[in-house]
N, C-alpha and C positions, 0 to 999 in steps of 0.2 A: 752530606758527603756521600751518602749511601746513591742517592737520586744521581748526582753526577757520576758517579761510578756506571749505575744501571744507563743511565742515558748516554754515554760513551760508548758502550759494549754494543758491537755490533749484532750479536746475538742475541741477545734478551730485546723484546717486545717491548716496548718502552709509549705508553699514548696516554697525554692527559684525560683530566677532564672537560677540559677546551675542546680537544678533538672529538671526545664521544659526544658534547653538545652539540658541534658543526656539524656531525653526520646526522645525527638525529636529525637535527633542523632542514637538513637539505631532504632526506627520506621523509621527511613528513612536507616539504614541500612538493617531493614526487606524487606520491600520495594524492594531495589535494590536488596537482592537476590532473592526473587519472581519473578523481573522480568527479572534478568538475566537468570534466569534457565527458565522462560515460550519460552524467545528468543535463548536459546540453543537449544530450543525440536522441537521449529519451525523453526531452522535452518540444523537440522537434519532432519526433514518431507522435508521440500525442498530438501535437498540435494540427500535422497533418491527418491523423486519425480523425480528429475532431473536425475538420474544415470538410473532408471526405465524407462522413455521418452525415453533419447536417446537407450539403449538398448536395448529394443522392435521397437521401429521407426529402426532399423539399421537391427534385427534379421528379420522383418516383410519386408524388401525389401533385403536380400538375393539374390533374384533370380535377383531383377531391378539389383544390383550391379554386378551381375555375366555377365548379360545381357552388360551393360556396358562398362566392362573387355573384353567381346567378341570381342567387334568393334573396341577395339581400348585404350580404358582407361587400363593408370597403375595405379599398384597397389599406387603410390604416388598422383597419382588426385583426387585417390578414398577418399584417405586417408585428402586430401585438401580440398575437399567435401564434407566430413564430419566435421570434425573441424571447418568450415565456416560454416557449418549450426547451430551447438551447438552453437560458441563463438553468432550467431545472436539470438539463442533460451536466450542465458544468457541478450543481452542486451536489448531484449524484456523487461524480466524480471527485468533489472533491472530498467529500464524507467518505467514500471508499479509500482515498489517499490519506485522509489523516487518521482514519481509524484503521487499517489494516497495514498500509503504507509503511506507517512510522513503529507500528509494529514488527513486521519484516524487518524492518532496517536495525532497529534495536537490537534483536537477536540475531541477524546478520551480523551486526559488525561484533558486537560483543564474543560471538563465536569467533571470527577472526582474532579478534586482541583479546583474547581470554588468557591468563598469566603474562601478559607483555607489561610492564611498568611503565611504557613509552604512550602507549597507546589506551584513548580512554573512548567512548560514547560521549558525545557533547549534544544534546538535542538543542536544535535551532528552527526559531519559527520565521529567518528571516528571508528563505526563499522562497515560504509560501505567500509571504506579506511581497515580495516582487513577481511573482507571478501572478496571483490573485487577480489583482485590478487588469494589466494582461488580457490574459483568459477570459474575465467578466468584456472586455471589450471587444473580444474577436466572438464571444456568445450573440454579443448585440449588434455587430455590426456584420458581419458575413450573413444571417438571416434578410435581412435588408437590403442588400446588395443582391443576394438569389434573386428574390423575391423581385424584386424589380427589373430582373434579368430576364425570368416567365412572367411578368405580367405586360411583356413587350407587345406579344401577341395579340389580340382580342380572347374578349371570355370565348365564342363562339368557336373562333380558332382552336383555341386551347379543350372545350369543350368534344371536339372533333378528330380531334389526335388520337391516334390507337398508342394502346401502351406498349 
């Protein structure tokens, strides 16, 4: 009797618990798209970070590579080479993101939602398990694609180039 009274009265505030669930749920579906798109745009700056590194590191030793080629290296060592060096630039990378990364983010967020009831820390290993293989594929395939990009040339050619 009392609720019908209060819920009549145009002046008393009157919201379930339904309501404070809907809102939640919609603010924490803002939330995640926020921060799914802030971690798309910083997964695209890496990615072209990454594709930029190696292709300048690969264009900028041209001649070491030709040089290489001269003594003795095939074009498949060269090519092994390189791919070894990338797949170690990616596990760098990825040893710095899961050990410093996921620490950041911990005490990032937990500073954010520190005394919120609503809001908790959930660690999730499931975007590093869909970038992973990813990332391991653009380590092994963009060195290989350079690479056969400068070894268009001849060694001599290449050997001949001013830097």
């Amino acid at each position: 009797e009392i609720g019908l009274l209060l819920a009549n009265n145009p002046e008393v505030d009157f919201r379930s618990r339904a309501d404070y669930i809907a809102e939640m749920k919609s603010d924490n579906q803002q939330f995640a798209l926020i921060g799914f798109t802030l971690c798309a745009v910083i997964l695209l700056i890496g990615i072209l970070n990454f594709v930029n590194t190696t292709m300048t590191n690969i264009f900028s030793r041209k001649q070491e590579l030709a040089m290489l080629q001269s003594v003795g290296m095939t074009a498949k060592q060269g090519k092994k080479m390189l791919v070894l060096e990338s797949i170690y630039y990616m596990a760098l990378a990825l040893l710095v993101f899961v050990t410093v990364g996921y620490a950041v983010s911990y005490f990032a967020v937990n500073t954010v939602t520190q005394g919120s009831a609503a809001y908790t820390y959930k660690f999730s290993v499931v975007p590093l398990m869909i970038c992973f293989p990813v990332l391991l594929l653009l380590a092994c395939v963009l060195p290989i694609r350079v690479y056969k990009n400068i070894s268009r040339d001849s060694v001599v050619h290449r050997l001949r180039e001013l830097e």
